[in-house]
C-alpha positions as CSV (number, residue, x, y, z in Angstrom):
1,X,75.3,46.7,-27.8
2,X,75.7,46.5,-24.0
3,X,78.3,45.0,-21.6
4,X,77.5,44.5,-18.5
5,X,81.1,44.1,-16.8
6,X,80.3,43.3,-13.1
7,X,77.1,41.9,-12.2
8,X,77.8,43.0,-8.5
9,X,77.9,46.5,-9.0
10,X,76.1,46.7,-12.6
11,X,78.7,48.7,-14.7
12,X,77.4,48.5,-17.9
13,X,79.0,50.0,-21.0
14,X,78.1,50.9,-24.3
15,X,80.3,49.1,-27.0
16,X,79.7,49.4,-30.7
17,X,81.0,46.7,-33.1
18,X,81.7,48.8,-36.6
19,X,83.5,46.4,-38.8
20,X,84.8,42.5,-38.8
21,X,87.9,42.4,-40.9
22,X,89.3,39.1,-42.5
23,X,91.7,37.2,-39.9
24,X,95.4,38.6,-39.5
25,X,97.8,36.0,-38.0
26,X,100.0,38.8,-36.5
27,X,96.9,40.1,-34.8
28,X,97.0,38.2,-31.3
29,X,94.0,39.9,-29.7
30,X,91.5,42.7,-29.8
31,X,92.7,46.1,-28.7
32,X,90.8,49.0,-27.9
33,X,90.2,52.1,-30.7
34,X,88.8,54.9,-28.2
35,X,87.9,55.5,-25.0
36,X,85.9,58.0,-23.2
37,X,86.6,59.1,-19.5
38,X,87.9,57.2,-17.1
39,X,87.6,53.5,-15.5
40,X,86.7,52.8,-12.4
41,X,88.6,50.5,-9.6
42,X,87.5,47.8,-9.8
43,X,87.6,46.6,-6.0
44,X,87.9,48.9,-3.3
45,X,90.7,49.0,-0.4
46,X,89.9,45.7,0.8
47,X,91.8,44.3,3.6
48,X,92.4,40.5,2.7
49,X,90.1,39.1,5.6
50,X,87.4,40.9,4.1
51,X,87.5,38.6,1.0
């Protein structure tokens, strides 16, 4: 499936859902297996007036 992160600048990313286990109350919330490469910043050297 896609994700499209930032409709601004269009990142998009490829995420693959492989298996839904049965709920685990000491599982809080979803963590990441693998990644590949690195992220982007996500805004650039903006001076606050700019916002």
């Amino acid at each position: 499936m896609e994700y499209l992160f930032d409709f601004g600048d269009q990142w998009r990313f490829d995420v693959r859902l492989e298996k839904i286990d049965p709920p685990d109350a000491r599982i809080k919330k979803p963590g990441i297996l693998e990644k590949r490469g690195e992220a982007p910043p996500q805004y650039l050297n903006l001076d606050e007036d700019e916002w």
